[in-house]
DOMITOR-193005 format. One record per residue (C-alpha): residue in one letter; y, z, x negated. Coordinates in steps of 0.2 Angstrom, whole numbers, padded with zeros to 4 digits, always signed. Each point is the difference from the previous one (the first is absolute). Example, Ala and Ser with C-alpha at 12.3 -4.5 7.8 and 13.67 -1.06 7.14 Angstrom:
REM DOMITOR-193005
A-0022+0039-0062/S+0017-0003-0006/
END
This chain:
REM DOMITOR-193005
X+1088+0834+0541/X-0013-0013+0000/X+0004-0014+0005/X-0012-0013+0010/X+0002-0019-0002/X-0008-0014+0010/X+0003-0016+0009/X+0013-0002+0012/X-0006-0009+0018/X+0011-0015-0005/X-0011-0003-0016/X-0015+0003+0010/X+0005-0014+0013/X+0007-0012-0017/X-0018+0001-0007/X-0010-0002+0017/X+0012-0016+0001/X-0004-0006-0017/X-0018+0004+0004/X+0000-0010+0017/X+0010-0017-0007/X-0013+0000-0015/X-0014+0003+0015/X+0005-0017+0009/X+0004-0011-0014/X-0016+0005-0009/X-0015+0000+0014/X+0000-0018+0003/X-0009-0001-0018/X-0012+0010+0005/X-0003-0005+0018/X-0006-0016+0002/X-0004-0004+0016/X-0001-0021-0001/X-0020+0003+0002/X+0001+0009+0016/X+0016-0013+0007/X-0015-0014-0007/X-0012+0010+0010/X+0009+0000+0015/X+0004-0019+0001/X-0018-0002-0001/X-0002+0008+0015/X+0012-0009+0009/X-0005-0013-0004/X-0018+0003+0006/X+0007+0004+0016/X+0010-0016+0002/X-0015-0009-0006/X-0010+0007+0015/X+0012+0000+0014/X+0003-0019-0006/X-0020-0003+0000/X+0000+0007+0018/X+0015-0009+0008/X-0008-0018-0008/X-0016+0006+0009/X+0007+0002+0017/X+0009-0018-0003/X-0016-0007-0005/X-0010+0011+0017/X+0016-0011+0009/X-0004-0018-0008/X-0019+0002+0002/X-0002+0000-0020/X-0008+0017-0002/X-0017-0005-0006/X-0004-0009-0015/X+0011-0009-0012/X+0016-0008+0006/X+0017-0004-0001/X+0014+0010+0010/X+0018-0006+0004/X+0007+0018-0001/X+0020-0007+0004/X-0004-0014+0017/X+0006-0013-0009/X-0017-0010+0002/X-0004+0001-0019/X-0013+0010-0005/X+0007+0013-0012/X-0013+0014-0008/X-0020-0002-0003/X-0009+0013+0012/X-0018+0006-0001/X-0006+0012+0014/X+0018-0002+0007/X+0008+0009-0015/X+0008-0006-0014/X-0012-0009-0012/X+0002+0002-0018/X+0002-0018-0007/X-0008-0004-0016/X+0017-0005-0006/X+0012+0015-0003/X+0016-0011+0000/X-0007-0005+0021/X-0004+0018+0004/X+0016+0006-0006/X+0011-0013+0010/X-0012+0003+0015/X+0004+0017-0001/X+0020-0002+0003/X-0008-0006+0017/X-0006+0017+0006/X+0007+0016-0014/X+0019+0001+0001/X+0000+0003-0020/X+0019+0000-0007/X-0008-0001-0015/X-0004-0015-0016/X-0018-0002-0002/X-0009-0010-0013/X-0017-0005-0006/X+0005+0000-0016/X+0002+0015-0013/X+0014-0007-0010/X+0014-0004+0015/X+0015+0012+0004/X-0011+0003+0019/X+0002+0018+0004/X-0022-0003+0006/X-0012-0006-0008/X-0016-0009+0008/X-0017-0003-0005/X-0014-0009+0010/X-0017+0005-0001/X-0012-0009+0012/X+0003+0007+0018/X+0013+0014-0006/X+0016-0001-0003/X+0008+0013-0015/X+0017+0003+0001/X+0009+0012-0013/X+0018+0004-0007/X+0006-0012-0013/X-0006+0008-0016/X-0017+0004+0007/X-0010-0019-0006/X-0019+0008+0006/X-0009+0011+0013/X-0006+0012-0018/X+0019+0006+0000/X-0003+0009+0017/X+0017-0003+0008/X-0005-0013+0016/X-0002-0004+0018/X-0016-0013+0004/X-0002-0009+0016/X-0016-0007+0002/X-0004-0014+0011/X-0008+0005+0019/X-0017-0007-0001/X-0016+0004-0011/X-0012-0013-0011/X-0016+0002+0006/X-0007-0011-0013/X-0001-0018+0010/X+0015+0004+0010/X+0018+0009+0005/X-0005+0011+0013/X+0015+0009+0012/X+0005+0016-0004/X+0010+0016+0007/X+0016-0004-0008/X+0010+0000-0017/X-0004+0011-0012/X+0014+0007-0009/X+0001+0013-0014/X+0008+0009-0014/X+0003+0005-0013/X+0012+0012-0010/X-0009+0010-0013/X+0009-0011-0015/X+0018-0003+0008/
END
């Protein structure tokens, strides 16, 4: 009589166990998903950037100030908070001003600095009428991990002319 040996169903399930815990404790070294979470941030930040560009457009449409180059008190208090140009937030030639004008209209739970070497979780570089902010790590625009906001008007070589709105872009090829 010959007699056939195998596996019994309670080694089979033992194994598929073993091979599940082993799964789990080993796919996070080779998933990383911190680029797409970078990416994502980005984008939300984007957004907040554009629905706080808007809202400080209909203040300035309410205060008369939506033309031009001007100052707005965004908060009532009779002290002119944030630079505007074209009604939108104007990108200051300081970064240090832009960033504290921006607690004014972005609800950012977040440490920003404009300098590489803090413990800020952003990082942000001024560049004429654009604003680049990146993720602490990124120190340039080369790196490809960054949201700009360029100031609403246009240069036309003797003087700023109004424009449309903000523009706001990104990018995520590097993050």
């Amino acid at each position: 009589m010959n007699k056939q040996r195998g596996f019994t169903l309670i080694e089979l399930v033992v194994v598929i166990v073993i091979l599940g815990i082993l799964a789990v404790t080993a796919s996070p070294r080779f998933i990383d998903i911190s680029s797409d979470a970078r990416a994502s941030t980005l984008q939300g930040l984007k957004g907040a950037l554009q629905s706080g560009a808007d809202l400080v457009y209909s203040k300035s449409v309410i205060n008369g100030v939506e033309t031009g180059s001007d100052e707005l008190d965004i908060d009532g208090d009779g002290v002119d908070d944030i630079l505007v140009r074209s009604g939108y937030p104007r990108v200051a030639n300081n970064c240090t001003r832009f960033i504290s004008d921006m607690d004014y209209w972005v609800d950012l739970k977040i440490e920003a600095s404009c300098q590489s070497d803090t413990n800020a979780e952003w990082y942000g570089v001024v560049e004429s009428n654009m604003f680049h902010y990146m993720p602490m790590g990124y120190t340039t625009t080369d790196e490809n991990c960054f949201v700009t906001y360029t100031t609403a008007s246009e240069f036309d070589g003797s003087s700023w002319v109004d424009a449309a709105g903000p523009i706001i872009l990104i990018e995520t090829d590097g993050c």
